[in-house]
C-alpha positions as CSV (number, residue, x, y, z in Angstrom):
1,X,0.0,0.0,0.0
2,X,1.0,3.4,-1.1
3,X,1.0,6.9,0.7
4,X,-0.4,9.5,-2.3
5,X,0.9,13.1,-1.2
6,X,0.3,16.1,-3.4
7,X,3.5,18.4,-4.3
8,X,2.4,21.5,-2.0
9,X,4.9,23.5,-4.0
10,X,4.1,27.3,-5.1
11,X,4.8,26.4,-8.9
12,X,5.4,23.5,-11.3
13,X,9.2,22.8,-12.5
14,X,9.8,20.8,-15.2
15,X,6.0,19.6,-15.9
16,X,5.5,16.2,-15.6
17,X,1.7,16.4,-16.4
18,X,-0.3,17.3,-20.2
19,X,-3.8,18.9,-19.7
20,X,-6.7,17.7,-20.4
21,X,-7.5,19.1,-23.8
22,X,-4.6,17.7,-25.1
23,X,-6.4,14.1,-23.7
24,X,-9.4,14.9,-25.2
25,X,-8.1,15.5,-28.4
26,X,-5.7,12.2,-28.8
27,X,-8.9,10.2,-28.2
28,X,-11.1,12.2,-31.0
29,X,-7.9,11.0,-33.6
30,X,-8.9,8.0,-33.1
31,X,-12.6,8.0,-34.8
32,X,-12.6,8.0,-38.2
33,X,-13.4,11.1,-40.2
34,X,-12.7,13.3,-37.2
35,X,-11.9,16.4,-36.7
36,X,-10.6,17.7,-32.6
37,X,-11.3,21.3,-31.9
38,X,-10.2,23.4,-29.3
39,X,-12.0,25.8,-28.2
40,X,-9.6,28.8,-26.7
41,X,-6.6,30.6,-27.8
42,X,-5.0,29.8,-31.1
43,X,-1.5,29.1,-28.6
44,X,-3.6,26.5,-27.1
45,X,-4.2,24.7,-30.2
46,X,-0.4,25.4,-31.7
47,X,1.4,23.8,-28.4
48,X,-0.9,20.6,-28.5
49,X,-0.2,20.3,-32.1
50,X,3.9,20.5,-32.0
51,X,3.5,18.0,-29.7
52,X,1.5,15.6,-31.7
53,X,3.5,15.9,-34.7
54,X,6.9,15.6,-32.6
55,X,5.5,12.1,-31.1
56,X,3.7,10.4,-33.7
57,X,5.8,12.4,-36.8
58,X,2.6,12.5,-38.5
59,X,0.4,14.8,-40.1
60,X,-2.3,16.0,-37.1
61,X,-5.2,17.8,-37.8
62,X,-6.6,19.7,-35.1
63,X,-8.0,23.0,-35.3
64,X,-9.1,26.0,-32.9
65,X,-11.7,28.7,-32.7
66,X,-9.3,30.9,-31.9
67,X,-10.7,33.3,-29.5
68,X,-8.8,36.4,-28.6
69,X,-9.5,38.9,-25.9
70,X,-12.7,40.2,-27.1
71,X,-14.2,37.4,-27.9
72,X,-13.4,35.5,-24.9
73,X,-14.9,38.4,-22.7
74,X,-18.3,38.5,-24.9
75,X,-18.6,35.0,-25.1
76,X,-17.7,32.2,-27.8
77,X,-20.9,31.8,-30.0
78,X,-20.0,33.1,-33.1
79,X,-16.2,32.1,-33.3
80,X,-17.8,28.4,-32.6
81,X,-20.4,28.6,-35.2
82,X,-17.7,29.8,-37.5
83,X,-15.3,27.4,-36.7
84,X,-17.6,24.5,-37.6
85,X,-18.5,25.9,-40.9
86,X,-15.4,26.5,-42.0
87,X,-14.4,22.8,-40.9
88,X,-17.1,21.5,-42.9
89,X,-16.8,23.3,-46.0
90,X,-13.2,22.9,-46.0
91,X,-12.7,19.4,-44.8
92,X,-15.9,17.5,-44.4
93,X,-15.6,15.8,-41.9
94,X,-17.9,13.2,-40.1
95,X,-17.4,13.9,-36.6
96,X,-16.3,17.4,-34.8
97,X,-14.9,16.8,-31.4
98,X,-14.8,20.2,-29.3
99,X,-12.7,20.3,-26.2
100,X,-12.8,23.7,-23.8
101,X,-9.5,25.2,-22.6
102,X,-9.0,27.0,-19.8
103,X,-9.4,30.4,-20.7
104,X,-13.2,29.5,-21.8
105,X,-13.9,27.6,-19.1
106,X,-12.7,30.3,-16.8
107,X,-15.1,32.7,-18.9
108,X,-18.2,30.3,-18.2
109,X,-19.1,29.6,-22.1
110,X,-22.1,27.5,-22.2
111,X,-21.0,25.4,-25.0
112,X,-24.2,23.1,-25.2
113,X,-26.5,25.9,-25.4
114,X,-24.4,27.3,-27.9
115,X,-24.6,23.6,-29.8
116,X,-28.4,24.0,-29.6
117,X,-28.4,27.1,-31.3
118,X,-26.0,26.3,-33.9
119,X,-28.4,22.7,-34.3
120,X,-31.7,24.9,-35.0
121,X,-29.7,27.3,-37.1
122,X,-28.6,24.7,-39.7
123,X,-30.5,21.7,-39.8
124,X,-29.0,21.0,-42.8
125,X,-25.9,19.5,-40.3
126,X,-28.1,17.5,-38.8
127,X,-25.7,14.2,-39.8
128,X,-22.4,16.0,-39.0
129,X,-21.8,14.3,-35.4
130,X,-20.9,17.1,-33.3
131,X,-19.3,16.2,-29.4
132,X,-18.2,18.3,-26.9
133,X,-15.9,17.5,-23.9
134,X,-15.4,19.9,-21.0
135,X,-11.9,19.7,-19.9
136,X,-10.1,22.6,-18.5
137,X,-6.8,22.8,-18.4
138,X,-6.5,24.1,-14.9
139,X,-7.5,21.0,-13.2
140,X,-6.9,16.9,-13.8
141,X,-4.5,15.7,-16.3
142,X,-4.1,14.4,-20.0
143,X,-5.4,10.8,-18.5
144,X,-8.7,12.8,-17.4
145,X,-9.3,14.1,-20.8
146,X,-8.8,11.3,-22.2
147,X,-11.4,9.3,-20.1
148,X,-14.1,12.3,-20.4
149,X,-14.4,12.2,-24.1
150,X,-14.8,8.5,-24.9
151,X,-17.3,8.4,-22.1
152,X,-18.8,11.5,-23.9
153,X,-18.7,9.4,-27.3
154,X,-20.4,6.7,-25.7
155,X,-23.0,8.8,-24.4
156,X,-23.5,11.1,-27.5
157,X,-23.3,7.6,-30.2
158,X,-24.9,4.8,-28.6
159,X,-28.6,5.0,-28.5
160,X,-30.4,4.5,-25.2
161,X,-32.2,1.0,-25.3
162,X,-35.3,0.3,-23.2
163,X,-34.4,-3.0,-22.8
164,X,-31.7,-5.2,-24.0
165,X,-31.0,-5.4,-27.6
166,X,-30.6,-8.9,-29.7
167,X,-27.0,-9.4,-29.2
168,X,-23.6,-10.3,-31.3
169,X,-21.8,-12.4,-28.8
170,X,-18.8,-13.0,-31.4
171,X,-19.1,-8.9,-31.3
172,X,-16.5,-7.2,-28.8
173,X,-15.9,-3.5,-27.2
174,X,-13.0,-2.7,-26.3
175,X,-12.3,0.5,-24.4
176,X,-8.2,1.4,-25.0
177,X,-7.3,3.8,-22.1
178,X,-4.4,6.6,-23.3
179,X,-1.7,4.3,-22.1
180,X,-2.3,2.2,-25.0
181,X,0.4,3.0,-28.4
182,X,-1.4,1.9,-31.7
183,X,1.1,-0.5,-31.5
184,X,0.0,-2.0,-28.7
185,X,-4.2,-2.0,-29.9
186,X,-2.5,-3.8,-33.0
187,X,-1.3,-6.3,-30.7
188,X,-4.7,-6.8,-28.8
189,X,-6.6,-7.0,-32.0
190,X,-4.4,-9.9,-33.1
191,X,-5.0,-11.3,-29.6
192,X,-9.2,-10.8,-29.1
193,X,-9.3,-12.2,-33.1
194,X,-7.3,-15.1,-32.5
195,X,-10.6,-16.2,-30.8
196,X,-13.0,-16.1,-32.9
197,X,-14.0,-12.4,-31.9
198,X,-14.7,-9.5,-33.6
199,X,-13.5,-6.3,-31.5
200,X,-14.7,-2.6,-32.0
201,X,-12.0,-0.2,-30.3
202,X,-12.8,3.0,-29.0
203,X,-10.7,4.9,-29.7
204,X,-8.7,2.9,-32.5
205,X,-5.8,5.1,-32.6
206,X,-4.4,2.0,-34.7
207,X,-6.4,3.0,-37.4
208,X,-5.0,6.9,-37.7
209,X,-2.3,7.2,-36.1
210,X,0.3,3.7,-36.7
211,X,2.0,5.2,-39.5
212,X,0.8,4.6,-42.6
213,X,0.8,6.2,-45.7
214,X,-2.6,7.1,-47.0
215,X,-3.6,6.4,-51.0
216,X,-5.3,9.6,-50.9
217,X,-5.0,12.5,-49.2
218,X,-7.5,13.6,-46.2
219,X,-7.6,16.7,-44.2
220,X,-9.1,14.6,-41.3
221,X,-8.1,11.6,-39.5
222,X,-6.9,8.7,-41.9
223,X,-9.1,6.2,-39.9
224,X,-10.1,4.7,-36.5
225,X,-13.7,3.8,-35.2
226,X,-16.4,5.1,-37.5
227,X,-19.8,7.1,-35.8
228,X,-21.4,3.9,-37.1
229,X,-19.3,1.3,-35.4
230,X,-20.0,3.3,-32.0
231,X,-23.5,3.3,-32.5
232,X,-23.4,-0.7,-32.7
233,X,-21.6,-1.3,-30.3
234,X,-24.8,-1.5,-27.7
235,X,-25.0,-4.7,-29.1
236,X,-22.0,-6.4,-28.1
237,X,-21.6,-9.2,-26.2
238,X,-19.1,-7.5,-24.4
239,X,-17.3,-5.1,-23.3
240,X,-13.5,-4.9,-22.4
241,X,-12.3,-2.1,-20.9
242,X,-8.3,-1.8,-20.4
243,X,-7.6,0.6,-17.7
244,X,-8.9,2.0,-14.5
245,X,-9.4,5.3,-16.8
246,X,-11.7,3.0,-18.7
247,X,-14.4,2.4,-15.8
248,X,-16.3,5.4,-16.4
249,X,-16.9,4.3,-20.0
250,X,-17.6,1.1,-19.4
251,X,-20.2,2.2,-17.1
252,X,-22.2,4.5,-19.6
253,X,-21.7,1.4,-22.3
254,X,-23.7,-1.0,-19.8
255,X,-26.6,1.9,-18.2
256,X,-27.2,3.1,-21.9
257,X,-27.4,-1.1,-23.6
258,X,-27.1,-3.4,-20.6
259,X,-23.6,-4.8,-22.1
260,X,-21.6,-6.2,-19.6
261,X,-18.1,-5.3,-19.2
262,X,-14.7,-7.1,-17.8
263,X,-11.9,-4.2,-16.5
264,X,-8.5,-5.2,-16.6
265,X,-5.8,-2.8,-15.3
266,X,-3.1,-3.5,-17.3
267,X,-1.9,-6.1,-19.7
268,X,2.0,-6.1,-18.7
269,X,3.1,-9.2,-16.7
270,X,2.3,-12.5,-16.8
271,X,-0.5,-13.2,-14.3
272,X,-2.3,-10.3,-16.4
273,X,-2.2,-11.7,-20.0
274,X,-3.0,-15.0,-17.8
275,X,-6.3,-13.7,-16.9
276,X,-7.0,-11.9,-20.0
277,X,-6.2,-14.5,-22.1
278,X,-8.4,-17.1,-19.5
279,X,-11.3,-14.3,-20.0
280,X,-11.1,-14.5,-23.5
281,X,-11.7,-18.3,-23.6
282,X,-14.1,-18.4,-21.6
283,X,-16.7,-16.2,-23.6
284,X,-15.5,-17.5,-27.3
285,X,-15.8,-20.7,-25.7
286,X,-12.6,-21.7,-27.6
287,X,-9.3,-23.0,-26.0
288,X,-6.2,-20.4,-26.0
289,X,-4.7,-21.4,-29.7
290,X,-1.5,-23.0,-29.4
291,X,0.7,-19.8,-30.3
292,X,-0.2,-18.0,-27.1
293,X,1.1,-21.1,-25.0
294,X,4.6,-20.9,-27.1
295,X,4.4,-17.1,-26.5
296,X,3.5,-17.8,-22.9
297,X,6.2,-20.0,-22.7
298,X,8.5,-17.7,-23.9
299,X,7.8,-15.2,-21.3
300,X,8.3,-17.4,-18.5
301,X,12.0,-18.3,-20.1
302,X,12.5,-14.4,-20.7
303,X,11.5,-13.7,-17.1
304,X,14.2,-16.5,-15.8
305,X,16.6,-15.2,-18.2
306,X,16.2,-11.4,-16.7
307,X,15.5,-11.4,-13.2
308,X,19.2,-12.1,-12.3
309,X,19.7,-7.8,-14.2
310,X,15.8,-7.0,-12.7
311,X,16.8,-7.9,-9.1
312,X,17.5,-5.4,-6.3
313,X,17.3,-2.8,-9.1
314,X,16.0,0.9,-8.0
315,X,14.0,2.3,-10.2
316,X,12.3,5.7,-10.1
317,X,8.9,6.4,-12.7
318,X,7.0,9.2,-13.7
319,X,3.9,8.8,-15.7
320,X,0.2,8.8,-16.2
321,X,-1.4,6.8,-13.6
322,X,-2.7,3.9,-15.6
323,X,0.7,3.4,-17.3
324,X,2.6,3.9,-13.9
325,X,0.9,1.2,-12.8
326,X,1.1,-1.1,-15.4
327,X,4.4,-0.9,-15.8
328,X,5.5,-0.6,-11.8
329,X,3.7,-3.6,-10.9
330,X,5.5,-6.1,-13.3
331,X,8.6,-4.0,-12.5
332,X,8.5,-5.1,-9.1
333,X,7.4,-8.7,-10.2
334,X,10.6,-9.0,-11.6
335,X,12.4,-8.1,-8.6
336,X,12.9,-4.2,-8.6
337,X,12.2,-1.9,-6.1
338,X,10.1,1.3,-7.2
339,X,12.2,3.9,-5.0
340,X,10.6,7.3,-6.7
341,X,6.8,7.2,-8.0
342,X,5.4,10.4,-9.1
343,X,2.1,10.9,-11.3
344,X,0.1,13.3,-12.7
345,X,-3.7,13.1,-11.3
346,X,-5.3,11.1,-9.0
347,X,-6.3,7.3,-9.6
348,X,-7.9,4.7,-7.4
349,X,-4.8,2.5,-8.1
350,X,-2.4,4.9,-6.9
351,X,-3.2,3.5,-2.9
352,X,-2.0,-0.2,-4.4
353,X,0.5,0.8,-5.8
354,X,4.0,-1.4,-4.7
355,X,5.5,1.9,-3.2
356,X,6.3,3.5,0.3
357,X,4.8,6.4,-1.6
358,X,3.2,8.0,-4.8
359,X,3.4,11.8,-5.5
360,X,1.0,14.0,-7.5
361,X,3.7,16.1,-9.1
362,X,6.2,17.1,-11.6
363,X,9.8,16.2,-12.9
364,X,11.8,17.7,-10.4
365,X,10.0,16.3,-7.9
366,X,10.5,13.2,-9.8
367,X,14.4,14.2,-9.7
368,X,15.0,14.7,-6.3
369,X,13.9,11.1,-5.3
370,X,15.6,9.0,-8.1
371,X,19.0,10.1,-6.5
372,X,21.4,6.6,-6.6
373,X,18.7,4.9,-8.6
374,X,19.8,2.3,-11.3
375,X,17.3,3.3,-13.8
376,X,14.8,6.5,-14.7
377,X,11.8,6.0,-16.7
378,X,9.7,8.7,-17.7
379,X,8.6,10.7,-21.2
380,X,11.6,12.7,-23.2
381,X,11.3,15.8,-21.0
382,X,13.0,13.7,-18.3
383,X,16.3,13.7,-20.0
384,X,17.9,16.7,-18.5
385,X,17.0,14.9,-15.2
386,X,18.9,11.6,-16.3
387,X,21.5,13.6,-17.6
388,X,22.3,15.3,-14.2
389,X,21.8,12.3,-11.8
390,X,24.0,10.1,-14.5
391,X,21.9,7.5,-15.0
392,X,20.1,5.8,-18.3
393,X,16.8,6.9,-19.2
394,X,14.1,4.5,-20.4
395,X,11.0,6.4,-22.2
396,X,7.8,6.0,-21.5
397,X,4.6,7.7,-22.4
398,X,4.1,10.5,-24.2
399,X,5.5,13.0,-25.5
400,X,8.6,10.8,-26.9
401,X,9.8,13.4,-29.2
402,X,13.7,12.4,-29.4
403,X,13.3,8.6,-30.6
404,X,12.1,6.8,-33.7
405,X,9.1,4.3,-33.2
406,X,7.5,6.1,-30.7
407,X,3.8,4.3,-32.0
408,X,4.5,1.2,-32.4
409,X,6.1,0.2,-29.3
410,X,4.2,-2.4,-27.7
411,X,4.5,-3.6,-23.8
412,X,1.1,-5.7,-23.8
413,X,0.3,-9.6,-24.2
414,X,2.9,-11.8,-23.6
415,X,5.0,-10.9,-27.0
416,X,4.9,-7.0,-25.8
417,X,5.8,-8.2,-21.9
418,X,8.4,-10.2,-23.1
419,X,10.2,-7.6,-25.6
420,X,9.9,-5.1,-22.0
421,X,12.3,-7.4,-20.2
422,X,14.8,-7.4,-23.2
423,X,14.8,-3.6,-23.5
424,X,15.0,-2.9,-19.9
425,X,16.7,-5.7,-19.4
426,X,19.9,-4.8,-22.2
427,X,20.0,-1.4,-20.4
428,X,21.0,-3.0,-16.7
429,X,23.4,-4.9,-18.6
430,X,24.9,-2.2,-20.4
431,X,26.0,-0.5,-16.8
432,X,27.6,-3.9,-16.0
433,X,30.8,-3.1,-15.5
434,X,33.4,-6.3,-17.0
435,X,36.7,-6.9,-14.9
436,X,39.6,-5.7,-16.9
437,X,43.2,-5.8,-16.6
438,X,43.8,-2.3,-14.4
439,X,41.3,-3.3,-12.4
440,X,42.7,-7.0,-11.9
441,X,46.1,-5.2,-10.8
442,X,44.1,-2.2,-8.2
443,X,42.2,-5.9,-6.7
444,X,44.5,-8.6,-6.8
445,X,48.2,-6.7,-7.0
446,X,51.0,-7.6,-9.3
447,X,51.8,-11.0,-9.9
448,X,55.8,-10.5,-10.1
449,X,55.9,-8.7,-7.0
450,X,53.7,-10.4,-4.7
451,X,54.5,-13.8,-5.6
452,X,52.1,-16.6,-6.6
453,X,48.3,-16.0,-6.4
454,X,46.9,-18.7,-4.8
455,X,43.1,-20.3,-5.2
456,X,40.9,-21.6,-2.0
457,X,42.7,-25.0,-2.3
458,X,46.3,-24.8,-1.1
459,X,47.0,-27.5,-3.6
460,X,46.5,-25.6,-6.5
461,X,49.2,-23.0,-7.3
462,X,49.6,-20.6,-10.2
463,X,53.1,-19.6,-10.3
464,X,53.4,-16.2,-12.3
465,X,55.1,-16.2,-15.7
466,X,59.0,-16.0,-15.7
């Protein structure tokens, strides 16, 4: 069990933390046809969008209503209503996802009633999907945004059944929480169809933002969940959600269709994929094909193989808290000890996490307890921090802005656990330090001058070289 403090300090150094906007937009890339709005300041829009484009080195769209001073004091109305005609006329999109900012939030807009206007305005938009998502900036964390708007898309996309629709038991939700690369919903796709299953992922981020190159150009997002798929998925037979983040969603998915849903909290480490994998099984009513036990099997050999590096390691994270735990708990399973914790917003999990204690704060705060550690994990801006306490860094999150492969890392399943090990793993052993010859002669002395080195048995001798 875990103490959670809260940094009391005047000002943030070296944020650790995103804001929520920023959240809410990432899960709006992934529905197809989509384009995220903020709704504040054109700088609100422009520092969300370098760091997009530095992480995923794709093309992002996201646009703003850019409200200046005068329009934020008046109110946002017309800069809204503008903002979505111009979107459609220009791009056409299928959905328009509208996250606040703090600066409107601060003003009080009353977005929805503004909605309702623009709805009876132009009834010829009546198809063009239109969601909005609270989410100042001032309060919660990129992990919060996140959560808000796919339980908003739930709630704006799946109709509200009276009583339980005919369902599609081969038919799957699953709910992917931020922690979650494309990479890894790749992975859990393969995984969930192995089965028999059909999954629906909200958001598929897999679809937009893994990388590929498009046939056609499209000023929108180049795929992910459609507004069609969402409105099916009511009729499920479940619904995983992956995630404490998740819960919420999940929720609204079962009051709004009655589909039941399964939570797991992470998909790193063995037990996990265990259970997952178990869960699966069970409601395909199929046996676990024969590649998962070779996969499973080579997890247990990788974890043999690496917990003689893992053991007594000190390792200090910083991350979102869904991610911190996933990856701190198997850490520990291995053997390590989780010396510095630190997160961004506050979790049910954080209480269990394997830790003395878990702080709600930033990178320096982050710094000042990974002092002797063995290994620092966090997203790129940690590097200065690794570079001053001289020790490796192993990314982790998002933004990672100064590596190649950033999406298509993959840490779930038992393939993505495994491949974990090996990278952490190769780092340990890279600070290994190998015996060589000046350091024979600072241990053990010269041979000529003090005479024969001699083993535990006095029967064996080795007389130095004349």
């Amino acid at each position: 069990m875990a103490l959670v403090k809260h940094s009391k300090k005047a000002c943030t150094v070296n944020p650790l933390k995103m804001s929520q906007p920023i959240g809410g937009s990432l899960a709006f890339m992934g529905v197809s046809g989509c384009m995220p709005v903020l709704h504040g300041s054109q700088g609100c829009t422009s520092f969300g969008l370098v760091l997009f484009v530095r992480h995923f080195r794709e093309a992002i769209p996201l646009q703003t209503t850019a409200m200046n001073e005068v329009a934020t004091i008046l109110g946002g109305l017309d800069n809204i209503e503008q903002s979505i005609l111009n979107i459609v006329k220009r791009a056409k999109p299928d959905v328009i996802g509208i996250c606040s900012t703090g600066v409107t939030e601060t003003k009080g807009d009353d977005v929805d009633g503004y909605l309702k206007s623009f709805r009876q305005r132009h009834p010829e938009l009546d198809d063009l999907g239109i969601v909005y998502v609270s989410t100042p900036d001032f309060k919660d964390a990129f992990q919060d945004g996140f959560a808000k708007t796919v339980k908003k898309l739930v709630e704006e996309f799946v109709p509200q059944y009276d009583s339980p629709p005919q369902r599609a038991p081969q038919k799957i939700n699953v709910l992917a929480g931020c922690h979650l690369t494309p990479g890894d919903i790749d992975e859990l796709r393969d995984i969930i169809e192995s089965f028999g299953l059909e999954p629906t992922f909200l958001p598929d981020l897999s679809g937009s933002l893994d990388g590929h190159i498009p046939d056609d150009f499209t000023p929108t997002t180049l795929g992910g969940v459609t507004k069609a798929d969402i409105s099916e998925m009511g009729k499920a037979g479940w619904t995983i959600a992956i995630g404490e983040q998740m819960r919420e969603a999940a929720l609204a998915l079962e009051a709004r269709a009655s589909v039941p849903f399964q939570l797991f909290d992470r998909l790193t480490g063995l037990g996990a994929n265990d259970a997952f994998i178990a869960f699966l099984s069970r409601i395909s009513g199929r046996p676990a094909p024969i590649k998962f036990r070779r996969q499973r099997g080579q997890l247990v050999d990788a974890m043999l193989d690496g917990h003689f590096h893992f053991g007594g390691k000190r390792i200090a994270i910083g991350a979102e808290p869904d991610l911190l735990w996933s990856v701190g708990s198997f850490l520990t399973e291995m053997g390590a000890e989780i010396v510095g914790a630190v997160t961004t917003t506050s979790s049910p999990l954080l209480e269990k996490f394997p830790a003395e204690e878990v702080l709600i704060g930033d990178l320096e705060d982050l710094e000042q307890r990974a002092h002797g550690v063995d290994l620092l994990m966090t997203h790129s801006h940690g590097r200065q921090s690794a570079e001053r306490l001289a020790v490796p860094l192993y990314r982790l999150g998002l933004p990672m802005f100064d590596r190649l492969g950033a999406a298509h890392e993959v840490t779930v399943g038992y393939r993505g656990t495994r491949n974990l090990i090996f990278s952490i793993g190769n780092i340990f052993i890279a600070q290994t330090h190998e015996p060589d010859p000046d350091t024979w002669r600072q241990d053990f002395g010269d041979a000529d001058q003090h005479g024969p080195i001699v083993t535990e048995s006095p029967l064996v001798q080795i007389e130095p070289v004349a």
